[in-house]
C-alpha positions as CSV (number, residue, x, y, z in Angstrom):
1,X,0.0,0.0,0.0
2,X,1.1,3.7,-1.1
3,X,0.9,6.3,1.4
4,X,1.3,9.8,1.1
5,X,3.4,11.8,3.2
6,X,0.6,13.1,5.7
7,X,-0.5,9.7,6.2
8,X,2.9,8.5,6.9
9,X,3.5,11.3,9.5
10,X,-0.5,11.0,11.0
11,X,0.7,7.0,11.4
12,X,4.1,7.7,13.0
13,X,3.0,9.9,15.5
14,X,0.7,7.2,16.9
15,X,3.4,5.2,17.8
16,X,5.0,4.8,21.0
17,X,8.5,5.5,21.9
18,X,10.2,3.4,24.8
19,X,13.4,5.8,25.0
20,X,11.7,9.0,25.4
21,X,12.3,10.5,28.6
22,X,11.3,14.2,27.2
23,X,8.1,14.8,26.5
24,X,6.9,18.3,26.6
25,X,10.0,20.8,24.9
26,X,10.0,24.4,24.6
27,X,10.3,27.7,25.6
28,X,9.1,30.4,28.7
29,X,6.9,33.5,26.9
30,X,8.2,36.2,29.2
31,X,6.3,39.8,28.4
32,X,2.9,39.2,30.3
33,X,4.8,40.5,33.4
34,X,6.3,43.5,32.0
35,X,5.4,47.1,32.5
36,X,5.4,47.5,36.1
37,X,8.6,47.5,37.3
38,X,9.5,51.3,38.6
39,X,12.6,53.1,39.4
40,X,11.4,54.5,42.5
41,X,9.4,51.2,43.6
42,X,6.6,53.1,43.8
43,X,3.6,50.7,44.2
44,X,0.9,50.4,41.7
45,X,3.4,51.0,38.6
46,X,1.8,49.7,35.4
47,X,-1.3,48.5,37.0
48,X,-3.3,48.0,35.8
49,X,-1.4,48.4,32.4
50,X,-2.2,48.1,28.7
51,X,-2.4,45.0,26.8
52,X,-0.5,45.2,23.5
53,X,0.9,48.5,24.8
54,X,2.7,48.0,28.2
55,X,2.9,44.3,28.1
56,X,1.8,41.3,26.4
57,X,1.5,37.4,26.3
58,X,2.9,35.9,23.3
59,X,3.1,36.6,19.2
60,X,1.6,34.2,17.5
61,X,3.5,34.7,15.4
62,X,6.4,33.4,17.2
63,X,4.9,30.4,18.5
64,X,4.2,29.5,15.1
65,X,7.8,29.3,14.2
66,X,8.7,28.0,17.4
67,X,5.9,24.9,16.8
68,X,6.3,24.3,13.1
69,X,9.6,25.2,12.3
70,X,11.3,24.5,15.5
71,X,8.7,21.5,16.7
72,X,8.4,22.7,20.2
73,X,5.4,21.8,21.7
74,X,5.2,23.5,25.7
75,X,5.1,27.3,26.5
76,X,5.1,28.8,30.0
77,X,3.2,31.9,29.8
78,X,3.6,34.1,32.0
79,X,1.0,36.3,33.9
80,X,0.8,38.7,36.8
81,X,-1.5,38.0,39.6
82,X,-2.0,42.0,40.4
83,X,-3.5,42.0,36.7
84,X,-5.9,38.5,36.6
85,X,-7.4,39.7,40.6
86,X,-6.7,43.3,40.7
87,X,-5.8,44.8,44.1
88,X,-9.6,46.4,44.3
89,X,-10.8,43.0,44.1
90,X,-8.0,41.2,46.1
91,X,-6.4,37.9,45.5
92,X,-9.0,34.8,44.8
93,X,-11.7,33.6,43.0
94,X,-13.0,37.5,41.6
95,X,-10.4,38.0,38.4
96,X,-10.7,41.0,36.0
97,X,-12.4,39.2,33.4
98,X,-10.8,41.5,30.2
99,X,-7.1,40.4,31.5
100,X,-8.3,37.0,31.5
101,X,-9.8,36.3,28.1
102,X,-6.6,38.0,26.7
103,X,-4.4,35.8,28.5
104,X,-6.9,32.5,27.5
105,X,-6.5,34.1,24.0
106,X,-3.1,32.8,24.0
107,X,-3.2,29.9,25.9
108,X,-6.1,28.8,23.3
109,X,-3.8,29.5,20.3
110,X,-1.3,27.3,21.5
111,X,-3.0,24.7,23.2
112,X,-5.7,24.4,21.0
113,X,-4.8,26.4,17.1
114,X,-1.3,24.7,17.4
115,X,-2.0,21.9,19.3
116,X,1.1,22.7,21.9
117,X,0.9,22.5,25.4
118,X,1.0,25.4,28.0
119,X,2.2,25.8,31.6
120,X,0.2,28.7,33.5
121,X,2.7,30.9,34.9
122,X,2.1,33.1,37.9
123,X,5.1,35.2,38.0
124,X,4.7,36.7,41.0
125,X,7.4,35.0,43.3
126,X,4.9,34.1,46.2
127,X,4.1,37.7,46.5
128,X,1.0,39.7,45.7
129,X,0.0,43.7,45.9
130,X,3.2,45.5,44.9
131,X,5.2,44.2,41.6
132,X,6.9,47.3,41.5
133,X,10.5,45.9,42.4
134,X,10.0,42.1,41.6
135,X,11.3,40.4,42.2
136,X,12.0,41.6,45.9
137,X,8.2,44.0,46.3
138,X,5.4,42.7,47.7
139,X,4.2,40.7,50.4
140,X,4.4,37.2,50.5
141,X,1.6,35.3,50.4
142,X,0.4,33.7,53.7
143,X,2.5,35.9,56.2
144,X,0.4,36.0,58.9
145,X,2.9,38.9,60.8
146,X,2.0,41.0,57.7
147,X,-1.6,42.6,57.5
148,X,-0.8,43.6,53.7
149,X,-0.7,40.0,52.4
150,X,-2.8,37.8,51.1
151,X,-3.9,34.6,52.8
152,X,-3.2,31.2,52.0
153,X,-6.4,30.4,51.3
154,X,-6.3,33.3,48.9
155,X,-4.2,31.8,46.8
156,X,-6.0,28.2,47.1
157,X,-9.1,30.5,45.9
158,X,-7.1,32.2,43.0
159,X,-5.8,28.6,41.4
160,X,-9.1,26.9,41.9
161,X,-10.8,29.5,40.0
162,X,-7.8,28.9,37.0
163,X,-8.2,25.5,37.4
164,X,-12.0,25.4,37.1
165,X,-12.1,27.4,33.8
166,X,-9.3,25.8,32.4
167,X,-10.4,22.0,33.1
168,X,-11.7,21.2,29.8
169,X,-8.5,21.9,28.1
170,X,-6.0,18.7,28.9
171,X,-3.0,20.6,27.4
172,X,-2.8,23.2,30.1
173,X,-0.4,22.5,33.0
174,X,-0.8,24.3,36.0
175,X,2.7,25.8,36.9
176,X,1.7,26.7,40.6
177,X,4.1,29.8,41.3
178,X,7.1,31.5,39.9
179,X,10.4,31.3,41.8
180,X,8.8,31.3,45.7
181,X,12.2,32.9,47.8
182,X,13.2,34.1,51.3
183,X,10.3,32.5,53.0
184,X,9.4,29.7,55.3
185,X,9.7,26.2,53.4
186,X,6.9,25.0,56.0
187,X,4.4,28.4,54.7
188,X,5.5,27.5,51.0
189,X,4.5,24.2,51.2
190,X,1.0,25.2,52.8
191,X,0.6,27.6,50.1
192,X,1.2,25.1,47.2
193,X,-1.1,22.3,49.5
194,X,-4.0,24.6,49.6
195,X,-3.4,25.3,45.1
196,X,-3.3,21.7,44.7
197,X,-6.6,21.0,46.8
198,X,-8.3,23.8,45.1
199,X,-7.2,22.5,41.7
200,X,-8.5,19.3,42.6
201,X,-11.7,20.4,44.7
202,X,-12.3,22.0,40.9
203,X,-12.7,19.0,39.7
204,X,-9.4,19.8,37.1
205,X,-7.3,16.7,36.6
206,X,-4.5,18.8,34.5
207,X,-1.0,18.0,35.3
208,X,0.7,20.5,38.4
209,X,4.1,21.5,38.9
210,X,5.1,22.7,42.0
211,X,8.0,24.9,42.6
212,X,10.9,24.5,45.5
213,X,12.4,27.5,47.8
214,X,15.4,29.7,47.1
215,X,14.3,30.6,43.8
216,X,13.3,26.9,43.3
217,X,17.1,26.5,41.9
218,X,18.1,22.9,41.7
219,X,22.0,23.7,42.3
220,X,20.4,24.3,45.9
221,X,17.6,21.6,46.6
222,X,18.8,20.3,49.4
223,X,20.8,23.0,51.0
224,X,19.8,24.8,53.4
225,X,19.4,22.5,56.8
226,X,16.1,22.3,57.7
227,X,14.9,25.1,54.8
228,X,16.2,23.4,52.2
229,X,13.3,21.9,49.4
230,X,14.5,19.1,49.9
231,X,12.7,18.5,53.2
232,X,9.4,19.6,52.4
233,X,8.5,19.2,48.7
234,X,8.1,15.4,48.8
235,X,4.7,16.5,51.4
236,X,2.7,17.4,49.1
237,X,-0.7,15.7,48.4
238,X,-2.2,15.2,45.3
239,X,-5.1,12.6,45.1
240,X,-4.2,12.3,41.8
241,X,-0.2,11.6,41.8
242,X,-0.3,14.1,38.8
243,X,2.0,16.7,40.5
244,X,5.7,17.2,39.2
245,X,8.5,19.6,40.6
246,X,9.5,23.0,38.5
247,X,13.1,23.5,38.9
248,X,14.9,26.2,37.5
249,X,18.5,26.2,37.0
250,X,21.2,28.7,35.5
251,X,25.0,28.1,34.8
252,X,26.3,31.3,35.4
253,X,28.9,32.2,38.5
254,X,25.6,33.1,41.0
255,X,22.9,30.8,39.1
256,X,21.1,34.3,38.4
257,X,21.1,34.0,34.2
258,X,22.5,37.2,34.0
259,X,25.9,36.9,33.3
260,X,27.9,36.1,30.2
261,X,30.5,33.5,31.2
262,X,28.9,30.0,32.6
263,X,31.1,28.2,35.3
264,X,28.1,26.3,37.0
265,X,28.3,22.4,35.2
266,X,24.8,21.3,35.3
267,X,25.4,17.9,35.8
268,X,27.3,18.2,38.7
269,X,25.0,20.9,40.0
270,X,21.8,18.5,39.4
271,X,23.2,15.3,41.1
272,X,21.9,15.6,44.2
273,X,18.2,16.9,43.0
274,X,17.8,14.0,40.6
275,X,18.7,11.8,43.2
276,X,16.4,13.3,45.7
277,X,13.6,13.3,42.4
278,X,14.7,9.2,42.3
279,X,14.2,8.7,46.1
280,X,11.0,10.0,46.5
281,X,9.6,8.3,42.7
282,X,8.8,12.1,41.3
283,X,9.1,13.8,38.2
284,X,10.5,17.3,36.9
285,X,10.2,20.1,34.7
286,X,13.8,22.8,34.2
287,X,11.3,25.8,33.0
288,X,13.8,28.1,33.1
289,X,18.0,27.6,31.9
290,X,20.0,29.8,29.8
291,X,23.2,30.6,28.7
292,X,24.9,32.8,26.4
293,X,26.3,32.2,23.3
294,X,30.0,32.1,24.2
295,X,32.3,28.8,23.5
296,X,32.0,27.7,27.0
297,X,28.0,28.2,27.4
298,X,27.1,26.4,24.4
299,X,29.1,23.5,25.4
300,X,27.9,23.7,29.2
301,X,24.0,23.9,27.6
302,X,24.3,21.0,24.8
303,X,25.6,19.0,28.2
304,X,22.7,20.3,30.7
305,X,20.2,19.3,27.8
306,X,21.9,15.9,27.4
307,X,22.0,15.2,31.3
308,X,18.1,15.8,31.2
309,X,17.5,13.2,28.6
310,X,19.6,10.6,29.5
311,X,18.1,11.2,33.3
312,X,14.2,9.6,33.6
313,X,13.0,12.1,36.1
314,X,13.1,15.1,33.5
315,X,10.4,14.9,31.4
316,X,10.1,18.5,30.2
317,X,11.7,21.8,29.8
318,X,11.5,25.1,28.8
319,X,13.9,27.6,28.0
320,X,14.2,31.4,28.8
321,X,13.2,33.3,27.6
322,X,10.8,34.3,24.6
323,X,8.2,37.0,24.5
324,X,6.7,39.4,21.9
325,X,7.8,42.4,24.0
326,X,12.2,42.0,24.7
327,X,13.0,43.6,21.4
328,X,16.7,44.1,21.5
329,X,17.0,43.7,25.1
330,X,18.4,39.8,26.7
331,X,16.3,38.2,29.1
332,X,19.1,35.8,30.3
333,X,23.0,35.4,30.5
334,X,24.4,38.5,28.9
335,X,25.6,41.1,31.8
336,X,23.0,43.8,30.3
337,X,24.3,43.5,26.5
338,X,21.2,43.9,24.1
339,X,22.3,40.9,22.3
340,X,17.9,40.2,22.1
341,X,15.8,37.2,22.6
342,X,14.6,33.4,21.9
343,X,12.5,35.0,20.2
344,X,12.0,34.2,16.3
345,X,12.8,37.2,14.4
346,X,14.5,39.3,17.3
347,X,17.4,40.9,16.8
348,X,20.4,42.2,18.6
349,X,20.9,46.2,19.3
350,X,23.5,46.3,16.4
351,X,20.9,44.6,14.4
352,X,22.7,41.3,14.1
353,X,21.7,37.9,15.2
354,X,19.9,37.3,18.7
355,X,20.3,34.5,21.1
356,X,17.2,32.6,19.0
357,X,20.4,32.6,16.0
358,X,23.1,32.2,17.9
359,X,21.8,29.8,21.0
360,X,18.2,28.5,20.3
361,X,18.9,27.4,16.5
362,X,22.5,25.6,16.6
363,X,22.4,24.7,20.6
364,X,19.1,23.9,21.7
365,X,17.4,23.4,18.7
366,X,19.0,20.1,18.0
367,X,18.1,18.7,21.4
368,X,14.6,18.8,21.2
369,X,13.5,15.8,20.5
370,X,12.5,14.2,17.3
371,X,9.5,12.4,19.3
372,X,7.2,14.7,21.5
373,X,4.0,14.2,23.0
374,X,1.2,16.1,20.7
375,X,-1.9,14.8,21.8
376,X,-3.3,13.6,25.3
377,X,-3.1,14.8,28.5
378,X,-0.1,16.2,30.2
379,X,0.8,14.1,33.2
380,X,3.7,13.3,34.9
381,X,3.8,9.8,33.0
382,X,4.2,11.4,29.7
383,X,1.9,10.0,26.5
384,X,2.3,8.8,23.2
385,X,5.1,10.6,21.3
386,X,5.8,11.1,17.6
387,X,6.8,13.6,15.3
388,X,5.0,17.1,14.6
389,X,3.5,16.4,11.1
């Protein structure tokens, strides 16, 4: 029997891969946070703010290149929590209904025009009220000693609502909170407990990832004494066991992503993580790594992308950064050189290549996968993979 070329591709991305440890590949859409950071950290900055004007969520654009050019297939979107529950309304279940349906806008074109998945990003640090200075402003959510912040059952109330109106769609993955820091592990933890039971109490069975301490930075899992990740992550509950561990991880001198020169091996840095990941039988996401484009960064990222796949316990990552609104301006690993974006299409200050030429396309791009998951739900078992017809 003849079969033409769509056929062949329709048939080969039924079948089933026994080798794939990465399911879901991709990159973090960084501008839905933007325009509120203020010199002065004076509070209220950019709030509300203007869609398309002072901040955005993704180009399509861009995710189209990064889908069927570049066969990604996860985006991390991120989102401010002062813009979805306005401070007038407070954080919970109330959200300001015209953010929202931009932001479902975009998680609609890539979860359901392109057939991607996204992880709902919250990039708010555990704080809420004041993203003037993120990623230091604010007050962190749960402090009872602070009469500003928000409760925890605030920010139960806030995911159960996202989980509630996003439970029909089986390619969203709730990323429960950007880069928690300088906070109690044991208040963390009850923060991402009460998310996860009002995800659940939703009725939502999406895939969760839940994010560690210090900047959830896997160099630093189980550091810390009795802080450290290490010692509280493994408590949480999930009725459904469909709850994996976002871990970010940078190679340069501090593990910031803002310098040029990597010196942090990621392999060495990720031992003791992955083994805790292996003792307790869980599962991870990286959604943020970077590097620059020197000799040294390239070779340091090829390896960190390598150590994930030949590791079980990784079964996705995303990059950073992307975003409609960088322009020439780096979002990782450049000490403030405008050298641009992941972006497709970006372009440095001088007007040459950006990182997506001279990092995503000869570094990362050859590590994604052949074989991704395209259809199913996300969970922390993976799915069927094939290749992006």
């Amino acid at each position: 029997m003849k079969f033409t070329g769509a056929a062949l591709c329709a048939a080969a991305a039924l079948l089933p891969s026994a080798s794939a440890t990465i399911y879901y590949a991709g990159v973090a859409e960084s501008s839905g946070e933007f325009g509120v950071w203020s010199a002065t950290s004076t509070p209220g900055t950019g709030l509300p703010g203007r869609f398309g004007v002072d901040y955005s969520f993704i180009s399509t654009s861009g995710i189209d290149v990064m889908v069927d050019q570049n066969k990604a297939n996860l985006f991390r979107v991120a989102f401010l929590l002062e813009r979805m529950c306005p401070l007038s309304y407070g954080l919970g279940a109330k959200f300001n209904e015209t953010h929202f349906d931009y932001y479902k806008q975009a998680i609609d074109y890539i979860t359901k025009t392109k057939k991607a998945y996204a992880i709902l990003d919250p990039h708010n640090y555990m704080r809420y009220n004041d993203p003037s200075s993120q990623p230091f402003s604010g007050s962190v959510i749960g402090n009872t000693t602070d009469p500003k912040a928000a409760t925890t059952a605030q920010f139960g109330a806030v995911w159960g609502e996202l989980a509630k109106r996003f439970a029909d769609n089986e390619k969203v993955i709730f990323g429960l909170m950007n880069e928690p820091h300088d906070m109690p592990s044991s208040l963390l933890l009850a923060n991402l407990q009460a998310a996860v039971d009002g995800i659940r109490k939703s009725g939502a069975k999406n895939l969760i990832i839940a994010p560690g301490n210090s900047w959830t930075g896997g160099h630093s899992w189980t550091q810390g004494g009795s802080e450290a990740s290490s010692n509280w992550l493994y408590k949480i509950v999930d009725p459904l066991n469909n709850t994996a561990i976002d871990i970010h991880e940078y190679l340069d001198q501090d593990y910031s992503g803002g310098h040029l020169a990597c010196t942090q091996p990621a392999a060495t840095n990720l031992a003791a993580v992955t083994a805790w990941l292996e003792e307790h039988n869980l599962k991870a996401f990286i959604t943020e790594f970077g590097g620059s484009n020197t000799t040294n960064c390239t070779t340091m990222l090829s390896d960190m992308l390598d150590y994930m796949a030949n590791n079980d316990v990784y079964i996705g990552w995303t990059a950073w950064a992307a975003g409609p609104f960088w322009g020439t301006a780096s979002p990782c690993c450049t000490d403030s050189a405008q050298f641009g974006s992941l972006e497709p299409g970006s372009k440095a200050a001088n007007g040459g290549p950006s990182l997506y030429d001279t990092v995503w396309l000869p570094v990362i791009q050859p590590k994604v996968p052949k074989q991704l998951q395209w259809s199913g739900p996300a969970t922390v078992s993976g799915g069927k993979v094939g290749k992006k017809c």
